[in-house]
SEROFI-187795 format. One record per residue: x, y, z of N, C-alpha, C in turn; residue in three letters. Coordinates in steps of 0.2 Angstrom, whole numbers, plus 5000, padded with zeros to 4 digits. Layout:
! residues N
XYZXYZXYZAla
...
//
This chain:
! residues 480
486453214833485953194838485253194834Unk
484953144835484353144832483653164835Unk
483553194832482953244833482053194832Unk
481753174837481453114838480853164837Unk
480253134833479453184833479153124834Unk
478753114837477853064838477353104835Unk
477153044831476453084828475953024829Unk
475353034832474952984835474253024832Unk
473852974832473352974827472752924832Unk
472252964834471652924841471152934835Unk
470752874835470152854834469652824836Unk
469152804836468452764841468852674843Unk
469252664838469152594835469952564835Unk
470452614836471252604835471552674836Unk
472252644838472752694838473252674831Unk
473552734830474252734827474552774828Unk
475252754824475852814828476352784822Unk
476852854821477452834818477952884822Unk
478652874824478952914824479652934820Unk
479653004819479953014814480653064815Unk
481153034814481853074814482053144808Unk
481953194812482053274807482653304806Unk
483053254809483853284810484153304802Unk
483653274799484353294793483853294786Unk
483853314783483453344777482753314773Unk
483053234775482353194773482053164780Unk
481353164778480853134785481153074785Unk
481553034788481552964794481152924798Unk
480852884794480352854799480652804804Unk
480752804809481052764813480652724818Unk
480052734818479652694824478852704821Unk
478652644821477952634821477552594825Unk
476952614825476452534831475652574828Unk
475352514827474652514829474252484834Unk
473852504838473552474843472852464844Unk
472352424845471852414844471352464852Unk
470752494850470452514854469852524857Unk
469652454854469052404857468952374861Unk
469252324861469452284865469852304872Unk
470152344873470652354876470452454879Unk
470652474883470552554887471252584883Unk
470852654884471452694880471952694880Unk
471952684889472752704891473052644891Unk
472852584888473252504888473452534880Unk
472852554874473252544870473752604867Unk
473952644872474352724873474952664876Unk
475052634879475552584882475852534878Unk
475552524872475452474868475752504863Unk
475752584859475952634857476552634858Unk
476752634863477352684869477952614869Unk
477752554867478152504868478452474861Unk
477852454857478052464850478752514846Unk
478552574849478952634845479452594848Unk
479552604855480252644860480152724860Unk
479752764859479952814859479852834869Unk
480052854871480152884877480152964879Unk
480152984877479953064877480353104872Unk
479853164873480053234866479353264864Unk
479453304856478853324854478453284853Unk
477653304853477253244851476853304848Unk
476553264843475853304839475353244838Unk
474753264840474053214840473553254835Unk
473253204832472553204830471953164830Unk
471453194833470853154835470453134828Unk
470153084826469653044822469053114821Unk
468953124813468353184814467753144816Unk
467653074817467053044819466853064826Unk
467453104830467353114837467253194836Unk
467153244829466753294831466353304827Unk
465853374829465353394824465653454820Unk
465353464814465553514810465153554807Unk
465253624807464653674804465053714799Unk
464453734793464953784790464453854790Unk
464853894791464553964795464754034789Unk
464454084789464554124785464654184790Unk
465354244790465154284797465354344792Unk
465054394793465354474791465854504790Unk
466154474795467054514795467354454795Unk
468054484795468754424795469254424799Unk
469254474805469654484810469354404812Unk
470154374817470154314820469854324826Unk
469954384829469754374836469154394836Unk
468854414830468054434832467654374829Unk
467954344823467554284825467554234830Unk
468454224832468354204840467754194845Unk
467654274845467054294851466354264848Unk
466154284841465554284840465354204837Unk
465754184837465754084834465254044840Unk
465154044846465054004848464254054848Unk
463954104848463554124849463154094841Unk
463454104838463154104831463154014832Unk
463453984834463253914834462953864840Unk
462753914845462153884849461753864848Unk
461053874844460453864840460653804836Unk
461253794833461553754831461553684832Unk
461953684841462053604843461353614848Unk
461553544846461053494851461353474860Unk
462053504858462053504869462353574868Unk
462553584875462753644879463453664874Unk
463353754873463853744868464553764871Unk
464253774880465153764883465153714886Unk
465053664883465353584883465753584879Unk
465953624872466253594868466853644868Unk
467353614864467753654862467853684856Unk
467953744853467753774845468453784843Unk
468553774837469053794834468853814825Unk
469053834821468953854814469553884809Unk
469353854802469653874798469353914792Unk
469753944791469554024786469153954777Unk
468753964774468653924767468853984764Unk
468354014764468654084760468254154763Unk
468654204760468654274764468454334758Unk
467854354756467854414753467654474756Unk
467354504750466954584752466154554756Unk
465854504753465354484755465254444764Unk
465954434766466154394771466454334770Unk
466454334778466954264779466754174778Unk
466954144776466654064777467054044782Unk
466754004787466853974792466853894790Unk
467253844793467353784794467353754802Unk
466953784804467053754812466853684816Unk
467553674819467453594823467553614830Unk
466953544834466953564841467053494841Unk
467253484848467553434853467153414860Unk
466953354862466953374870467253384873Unk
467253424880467853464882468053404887Unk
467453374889467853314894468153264893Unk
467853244886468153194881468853204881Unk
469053274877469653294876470153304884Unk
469853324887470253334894470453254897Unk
469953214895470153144898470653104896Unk
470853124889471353084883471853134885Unk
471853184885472553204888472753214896Unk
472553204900472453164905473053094904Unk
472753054901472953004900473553024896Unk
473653054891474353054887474953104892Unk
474653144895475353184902475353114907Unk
475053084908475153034915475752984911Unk
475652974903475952924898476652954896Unk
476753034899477353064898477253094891Unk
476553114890476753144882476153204884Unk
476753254878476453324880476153344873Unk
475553364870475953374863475753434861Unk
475953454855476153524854475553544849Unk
475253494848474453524843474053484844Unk
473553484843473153444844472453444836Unk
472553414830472253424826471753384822Unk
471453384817470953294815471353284810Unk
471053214810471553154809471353174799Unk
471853144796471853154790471753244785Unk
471653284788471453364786472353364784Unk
472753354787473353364784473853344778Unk
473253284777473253234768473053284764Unk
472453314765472153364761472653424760Unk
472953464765473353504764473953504760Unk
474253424762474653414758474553424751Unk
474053394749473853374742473653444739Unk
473453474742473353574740473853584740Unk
474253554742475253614742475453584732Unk
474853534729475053524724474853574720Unk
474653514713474453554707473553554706Unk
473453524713472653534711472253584716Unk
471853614714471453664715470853624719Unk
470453624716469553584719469653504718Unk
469653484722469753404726469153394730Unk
469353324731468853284737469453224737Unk
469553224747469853174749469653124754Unk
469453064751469153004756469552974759Unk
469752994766470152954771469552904777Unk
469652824773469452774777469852744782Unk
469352714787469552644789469252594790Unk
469252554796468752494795468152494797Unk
468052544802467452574804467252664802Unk
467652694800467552754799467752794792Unk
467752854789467752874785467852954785Unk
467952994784468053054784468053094776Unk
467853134775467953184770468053234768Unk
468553274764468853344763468653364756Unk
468053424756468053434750468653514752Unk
468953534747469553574745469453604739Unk
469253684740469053714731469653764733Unk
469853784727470353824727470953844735Unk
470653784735471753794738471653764745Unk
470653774747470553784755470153754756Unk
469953704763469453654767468953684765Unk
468553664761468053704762467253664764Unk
467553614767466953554770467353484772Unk
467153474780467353414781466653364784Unk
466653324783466253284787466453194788Unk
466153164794466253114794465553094794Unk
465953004789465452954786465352914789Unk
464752864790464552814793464652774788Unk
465052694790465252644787465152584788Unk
465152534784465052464787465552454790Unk
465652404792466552374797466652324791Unk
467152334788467452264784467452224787Unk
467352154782467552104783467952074778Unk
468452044782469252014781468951974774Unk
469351974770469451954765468751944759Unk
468251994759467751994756467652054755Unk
468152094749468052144745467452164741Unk
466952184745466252184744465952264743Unk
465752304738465552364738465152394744Unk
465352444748464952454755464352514749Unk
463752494748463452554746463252624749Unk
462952594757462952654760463552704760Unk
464252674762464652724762464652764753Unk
464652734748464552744743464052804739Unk
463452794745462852834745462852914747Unk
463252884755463452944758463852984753Unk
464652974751465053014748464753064743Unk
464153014736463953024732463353104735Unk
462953074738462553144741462653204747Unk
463553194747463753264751464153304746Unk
464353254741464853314734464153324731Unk
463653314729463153324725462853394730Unk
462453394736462053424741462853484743Unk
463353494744463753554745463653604740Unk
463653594732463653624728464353644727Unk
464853634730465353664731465753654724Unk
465753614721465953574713465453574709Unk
465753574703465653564696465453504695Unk
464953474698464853394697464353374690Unk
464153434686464053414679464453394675Unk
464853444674465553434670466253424677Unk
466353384679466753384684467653414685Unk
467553474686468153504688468553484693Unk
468453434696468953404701469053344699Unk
469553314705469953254706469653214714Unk
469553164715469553114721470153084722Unk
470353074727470753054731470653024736Unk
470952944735470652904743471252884744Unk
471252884751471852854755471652804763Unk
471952774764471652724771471752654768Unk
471052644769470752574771470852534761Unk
471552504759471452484752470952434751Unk
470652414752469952374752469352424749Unk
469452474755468952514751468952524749Unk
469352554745469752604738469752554733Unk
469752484734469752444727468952434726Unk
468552444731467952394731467352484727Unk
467652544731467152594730467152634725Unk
467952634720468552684717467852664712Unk
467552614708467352594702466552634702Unk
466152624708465552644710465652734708Unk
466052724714465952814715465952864708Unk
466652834703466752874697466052864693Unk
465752804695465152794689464552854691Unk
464652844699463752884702464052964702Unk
464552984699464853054700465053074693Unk
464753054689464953074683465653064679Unk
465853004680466552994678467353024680Unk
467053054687467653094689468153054692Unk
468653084690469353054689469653014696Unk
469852964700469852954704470752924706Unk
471052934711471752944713471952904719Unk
472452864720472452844726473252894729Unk
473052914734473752954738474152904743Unk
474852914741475152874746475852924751Unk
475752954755476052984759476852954760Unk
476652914761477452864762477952874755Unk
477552864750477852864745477852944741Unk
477652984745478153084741479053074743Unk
479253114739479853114737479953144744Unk
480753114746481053144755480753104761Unk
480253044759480153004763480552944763Unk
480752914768481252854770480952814774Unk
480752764775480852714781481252684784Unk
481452654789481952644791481852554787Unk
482252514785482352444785482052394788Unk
482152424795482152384800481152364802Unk
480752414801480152454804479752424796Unk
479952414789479552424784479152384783Unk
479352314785478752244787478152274792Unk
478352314794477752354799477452404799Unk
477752414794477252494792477052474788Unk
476152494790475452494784475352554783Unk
475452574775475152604774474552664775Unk
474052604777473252644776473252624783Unk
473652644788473552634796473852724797Unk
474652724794474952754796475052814792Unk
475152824785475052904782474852944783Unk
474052944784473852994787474253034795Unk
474652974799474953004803475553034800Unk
475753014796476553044794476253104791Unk
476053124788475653184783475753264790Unk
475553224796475553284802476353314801Unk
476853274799477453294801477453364798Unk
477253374792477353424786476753474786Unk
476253454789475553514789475253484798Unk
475353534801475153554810474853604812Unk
474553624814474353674819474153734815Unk
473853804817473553854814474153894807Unk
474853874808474953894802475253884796Unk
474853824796474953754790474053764787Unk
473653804791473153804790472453754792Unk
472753724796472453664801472053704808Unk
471853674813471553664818472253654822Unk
471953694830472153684835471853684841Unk
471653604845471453594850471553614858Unk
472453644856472753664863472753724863Unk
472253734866471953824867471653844871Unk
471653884874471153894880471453864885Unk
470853834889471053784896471553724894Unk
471653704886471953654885472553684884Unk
472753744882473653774879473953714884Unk
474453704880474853674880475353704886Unk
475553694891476053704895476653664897Unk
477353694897477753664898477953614902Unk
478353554902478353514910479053544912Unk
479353494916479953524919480453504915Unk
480553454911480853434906481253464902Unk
480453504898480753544893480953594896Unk
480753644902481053694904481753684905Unk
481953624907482753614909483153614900Unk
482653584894483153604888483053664889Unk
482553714889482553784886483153794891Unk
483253774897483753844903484253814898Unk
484353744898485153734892485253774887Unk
484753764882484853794877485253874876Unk
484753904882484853974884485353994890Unk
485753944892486353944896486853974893Unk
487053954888487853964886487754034883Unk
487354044881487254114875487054174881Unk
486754154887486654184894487254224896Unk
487654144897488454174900488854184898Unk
488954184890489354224887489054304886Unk
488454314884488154404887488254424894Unk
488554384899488454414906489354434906Unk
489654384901490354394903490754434898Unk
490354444893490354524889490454564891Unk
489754564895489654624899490054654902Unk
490254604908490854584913491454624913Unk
491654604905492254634903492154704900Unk
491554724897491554804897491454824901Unk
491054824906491154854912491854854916Unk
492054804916492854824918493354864914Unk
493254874905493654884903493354994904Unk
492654984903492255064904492555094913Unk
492555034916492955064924493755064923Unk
493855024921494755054918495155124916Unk
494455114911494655174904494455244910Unk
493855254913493555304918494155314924Unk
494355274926494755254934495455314930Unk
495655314925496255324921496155404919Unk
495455424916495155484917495155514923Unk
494855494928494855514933495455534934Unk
495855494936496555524938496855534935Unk
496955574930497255604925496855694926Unk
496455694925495955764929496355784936Unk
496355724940496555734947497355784946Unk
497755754942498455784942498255834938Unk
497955854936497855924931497755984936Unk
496955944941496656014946497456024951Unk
497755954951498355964958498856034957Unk
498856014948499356054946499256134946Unk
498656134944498356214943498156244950Unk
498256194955498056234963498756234966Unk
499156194965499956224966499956294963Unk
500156274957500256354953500056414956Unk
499256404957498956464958498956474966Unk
499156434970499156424978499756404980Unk
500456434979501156384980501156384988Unk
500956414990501256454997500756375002Unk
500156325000499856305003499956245002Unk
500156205005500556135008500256075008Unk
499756085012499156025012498556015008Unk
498655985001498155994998497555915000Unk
496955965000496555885003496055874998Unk
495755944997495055944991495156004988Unk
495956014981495856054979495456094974Unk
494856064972494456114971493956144977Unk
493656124982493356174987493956214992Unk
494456184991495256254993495156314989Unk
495156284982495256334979494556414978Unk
493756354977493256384980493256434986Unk
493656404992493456444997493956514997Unk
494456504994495156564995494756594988Unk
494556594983494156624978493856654982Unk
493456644987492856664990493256734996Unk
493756704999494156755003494356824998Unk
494356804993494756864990494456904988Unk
493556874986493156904985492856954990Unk
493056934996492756975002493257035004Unk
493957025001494257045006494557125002Unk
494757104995494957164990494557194986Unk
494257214989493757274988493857334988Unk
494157354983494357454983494057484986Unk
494157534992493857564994493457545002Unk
493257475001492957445007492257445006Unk
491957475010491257485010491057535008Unk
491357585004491057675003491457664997Unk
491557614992491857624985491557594983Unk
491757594975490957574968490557504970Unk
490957474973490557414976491057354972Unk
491357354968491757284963492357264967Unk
492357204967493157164970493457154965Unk
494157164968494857154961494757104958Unk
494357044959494356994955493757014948Unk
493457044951492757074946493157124939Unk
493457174944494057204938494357174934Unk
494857124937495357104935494957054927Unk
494557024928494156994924493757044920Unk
493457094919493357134916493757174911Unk
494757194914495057214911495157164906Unk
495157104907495557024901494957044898Unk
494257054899493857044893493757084890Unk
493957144890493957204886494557234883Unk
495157214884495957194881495857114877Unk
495757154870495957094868496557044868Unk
496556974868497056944868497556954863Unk
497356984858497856984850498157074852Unk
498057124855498257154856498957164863Unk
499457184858500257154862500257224868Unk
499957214873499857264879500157204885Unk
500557244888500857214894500657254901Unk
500257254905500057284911500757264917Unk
500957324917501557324921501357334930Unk
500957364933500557384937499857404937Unk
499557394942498957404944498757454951Unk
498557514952498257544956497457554957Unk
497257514962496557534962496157564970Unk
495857634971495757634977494857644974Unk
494557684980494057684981493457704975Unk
493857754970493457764964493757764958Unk
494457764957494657754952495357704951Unk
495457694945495957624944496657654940Unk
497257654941497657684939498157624933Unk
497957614929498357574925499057584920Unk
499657544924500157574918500457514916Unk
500657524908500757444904501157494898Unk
501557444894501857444889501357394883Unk
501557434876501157404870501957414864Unk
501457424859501957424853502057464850Unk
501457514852501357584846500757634849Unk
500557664848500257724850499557724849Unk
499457664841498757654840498457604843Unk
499057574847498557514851498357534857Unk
498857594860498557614864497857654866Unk
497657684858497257724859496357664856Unk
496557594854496357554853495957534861Unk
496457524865496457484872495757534875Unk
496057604874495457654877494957654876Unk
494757634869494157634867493657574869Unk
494157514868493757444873493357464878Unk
493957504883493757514888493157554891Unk
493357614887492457634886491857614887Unk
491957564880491257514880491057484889Unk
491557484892491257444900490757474905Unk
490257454905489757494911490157494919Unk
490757464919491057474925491657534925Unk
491557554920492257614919491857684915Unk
491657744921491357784916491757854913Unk
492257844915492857884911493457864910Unk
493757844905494357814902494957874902Unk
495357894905495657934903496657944901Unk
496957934895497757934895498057974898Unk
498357954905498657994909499458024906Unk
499657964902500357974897500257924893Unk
500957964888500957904882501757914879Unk
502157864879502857884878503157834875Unk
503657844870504057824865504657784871Unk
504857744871505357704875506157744872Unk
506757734876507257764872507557724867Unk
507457654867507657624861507157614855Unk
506457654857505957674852505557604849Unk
505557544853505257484849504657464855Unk
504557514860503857504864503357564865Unk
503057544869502757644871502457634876Unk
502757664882502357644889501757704891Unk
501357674894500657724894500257694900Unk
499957774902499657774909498857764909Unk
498557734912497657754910497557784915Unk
496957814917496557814922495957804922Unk
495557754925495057734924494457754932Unk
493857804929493557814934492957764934Unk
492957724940492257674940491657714941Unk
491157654941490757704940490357634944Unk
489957674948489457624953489057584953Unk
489057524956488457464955487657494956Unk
//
């Protein structure tokens, strides 16, 4: 399926557009139009745009003509983004000649040291800009950046092998330029220019003038020994008529025509090639590949402009995010079923175990309904009821003994309790063992217990087959 991008390109004088298919490893030029912007209202030639291509909706990315902003270059103290954010428009008030929240701010880093930050900052008006996208949502287009027109040729050409550049992007009425030192915008300005006239390739001086005394006045190059390169792309009229001028009034520096269309992994389609001009449309193809804040560009949809979603793409996003939704719910589904199984199985498996140890221990009672609080409450009767003595004895229930004998007879000692007598103050115990030592073992455990304050061997005897030894205690309690 092919993945359809609009890249549209507004200035004072014409529109352009190409669109381009991303689906598969090389850019795809599939649609192009120009439309004239004189003559004619925005929105007829946005209509004119929109007919040419075919394209009908998706992403769109725009850029405005620099001859529709101002530009300042600023020097600030620190380099956090959001504190230049803050302090940008103040530092640029004293600056502009109208209201500086009429415009819109935006900026890119030139360079960042110890000494501080360089600024590159472009403003918009805000109504200007609100009115043209007005008209591009009413035209069904959303777009995803909003940047100036040619800065992404320059960027391009910085992903090369050159360091300090100057790039002249013309048209018929306008002109723009990028000086670019080590890697980054480090000045853009637009130029006033003559308007061509058709077929009279005549040196425009002014623009020639201009170019000459913003590389020379920046300081930003080497323009006695010239360590950079020029680069022009647009309007090839100009470029043949100014290429000779410019090298001569600049010291001989080296001069380059760039052609977007022609980098490697670009295609056009067959059908569209009679139609696509060059010096109309590159500059818009160059968006495909440098956009928005992390190509190192401007972005106009900020603030009051961010970009927000229509209904459209909401309905891709729930698509996209459907199926992957309802396979994690049907995951889920299934471990919760298989964690209630696994539990349910648990469960009842415990159940048969307490059923079975309250049988055992309870045979005599029939109707079991909650046999742990059965067993609790008959625990609890026994506790009240077998009490040595009653009320005027040590105060312990057989159950308190009974559990005190097991913990103080070890279980690895081979003692068998035959009988138990216990009344109000002493306990009468008689059991067979194995030998004589265990019994006098047994007595001593017993000792140790704060419930028994005298241990005494009432007998101790040799069985007549001689292989056990039966023996008496008596154990005096001793009071709570």
């Amino acid at each position: 399926m092919a993945d359809l991008l609009l890249c549209l390109d507004i200035h004072k004088d014409a529109l352009a557009a190409v669109v381009v298919d991303k689906s598969s490893r090389i850019t795809l030029v599939t649609g192009c139009a120009a439309a004239d912007a004189v003559d004619q209202s925005f929105a007829e030639a946005l209509d004119q745009i929109k007919e040419q291509t075919g394209f009908t909706g998706g992403p769109c990315l725009v850029t405005f003509g620099a001859e529709l902003f101002s530009f300042r270059n600023v020097t600030l103290p620190f380099s956090d983004r959001s504190k230049i954010g803050q302090a940008l428009p103040f530092e640029l008030a004293d600056q502009s000649p109208v209201d500086i929240n009429s415009l819109l701010i935006d900026f890119i880093v030139a360079k960042s040291g110890s000494s501080g930050t360089d600024i590159v900052a472009a403003m918009i008006n805000r109504d200007y800009l609100a009115s043209h996208l007005g008209v591009l949502t009413a035209a069904g287009l959303n777009p995803d950046s909003i940047g100036i027109s040619g800065l992404a040729t320059a960027l391009q050409i910085a992903d090369g092998p050159e360091e300090n550049f100057v790039l002249i992007d013309s048209g018929a009425r306008w002109a723009s330029l990028f000086i670019v030192v080590n890697k980054q915008v480090a000045l853009i300005r637009s130029l006033a220019v003559q308007p061509e006239a058709d077929g009279l390739p005549v040196a425009d001086d002014t623009f020639v003038q201009y170019v000459s005394q913003t590389v020379l006045a920046c300081q930003l190059l080497d323009t006695g020994d010239p360590n950079y390169k020029i680069f022009l792309t647009g309007s090839e009229s100009r470029i043949a008529t100014a290429s000779p001028v410019l090298a001569s009034r600049l010291g001989g520096v080296e001069m380059a025509h760039f052609q977007q269309s022609s980098q490697p992994l670009v295609k056009i389609e067959p059908d569209i090639q009679t139609r696509y001009k060059p010096e109309l449309m590159d500059r818009v193809l160059a968006q495909v590949y440098k956009n928005g804040k992390k190509s190192g560009g401007f972005n106009f949809r900020t603030g009051d402009f961010r970009k927000k979603k229509s209904l459209l793409e909401y309905r891709g996003l729930i698509l996209k995010t459907a199926l992957p939704a309802a396979l994690l719910i049907v995951c889920g589904l299934i471990y919760v079923g298989y964690t209630y199984s696994k539990l349910t199985a648990e469960q009842e498996s415990l159940r048969r175990q307490i059923a079975a140890v309250f049988t055992e221990t309870l045979p005599e009672v029939t109707r079991v309904v909650n046999p742990v609080q059965q067993l609790q409450v008959k625990n609890n009767e026994i506790r009240a009821t077998y009490s040595p003595g009653g009320a005027n004895g040590a105060g312990y229930t057989i159950i308190e003994l009974l559990t005190e004998l097991s913990i103080r007879i070890p279980a690895q000692e081979p003692v068998k309790v035959v009988r138990m007598v216990a009344d109000m103050d002493t306990i009468r115990l008689k059991a067979v063992t194995g030998d004589f030592n265990t019994v006098d073992n047994v007595q001593k455990d017993l000792e140790r217990s704060p419930y028994f304050k005298d241990v005494t061997i009432s007998s101790a005897n040799q069985s007549i087959k001689g292989d056990e030894v039966n023996f008496e205690l008596k154990l005096e309690l001793a009071r709570k």
